[in-house]
N, C-alpha and C positions, 0 to 999 in steps of 0.2 A: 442529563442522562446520556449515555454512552449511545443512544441511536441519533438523535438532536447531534452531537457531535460530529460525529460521521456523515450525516446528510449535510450539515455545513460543510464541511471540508468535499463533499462531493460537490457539490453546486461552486462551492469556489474555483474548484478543479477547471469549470467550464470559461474559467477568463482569465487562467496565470496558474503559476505556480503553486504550491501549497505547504508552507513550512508547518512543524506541528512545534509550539514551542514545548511545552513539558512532557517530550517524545522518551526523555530519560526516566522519568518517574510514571509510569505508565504499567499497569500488570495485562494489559490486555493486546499488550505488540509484539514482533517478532521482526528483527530487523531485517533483511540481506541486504547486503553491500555489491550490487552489479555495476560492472566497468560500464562505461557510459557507450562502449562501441556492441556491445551486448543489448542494451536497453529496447529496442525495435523486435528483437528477438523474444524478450520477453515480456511484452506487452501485446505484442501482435497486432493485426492491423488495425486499428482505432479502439484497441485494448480487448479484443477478443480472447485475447488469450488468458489475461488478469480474468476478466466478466466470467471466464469458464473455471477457470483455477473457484473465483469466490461462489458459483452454483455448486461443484463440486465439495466443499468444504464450509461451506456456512461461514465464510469471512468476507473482510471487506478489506480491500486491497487497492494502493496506490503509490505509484513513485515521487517522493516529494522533491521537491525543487533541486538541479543541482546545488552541493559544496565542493565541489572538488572531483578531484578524479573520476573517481563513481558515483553513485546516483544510490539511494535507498530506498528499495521497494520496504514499504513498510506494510504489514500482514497482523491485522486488527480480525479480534474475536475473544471474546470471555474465557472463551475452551480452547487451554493450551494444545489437546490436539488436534481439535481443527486446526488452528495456526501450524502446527508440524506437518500435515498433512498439504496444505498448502504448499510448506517451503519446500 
């Protein structure tokens, strides 16, 4: 189930990084691509700012591990426009 998912990947969160492997084939995400000197900005301070973005919008939100340049806030919910709302 898509909640069992989620809560794994939250609790991993608390000891490393969290890649999502089948991130591509997924109807329930929304990517954004944020520079990695932006990232503090939008996560806020020990992620206040995600924690409120996801009470506001009924999603569950997290930036997985860097690859590169930028960093991928990734924006999980069933309801594509909660996910818009979010982004």
């Amino acid at each position: 189930t898509r909640a069992r998912t989620y809560l794994k990947w939250l609790l991993k969160q608390r000891h490393g990084s969290v890649y999502v492997d089948d991130l591509r084939d997924r109807d329930d995400v929304t990517i954004v691509q944020v520079p990695r000197d932006a990232i503090g900005f939008v996560t806020g301070n020990r992620g206040s700012s995600l924690r409120h973005v996801e009470e506001e919008s009924g999603t569950f939100c997290f930036v997985e591990g860097g690859r590169g340049e930028s960093e991928q806030l990734l924006i999980f919910g069933h309801i594509r426009a909660d996910r818009e709302l979010a982004e």
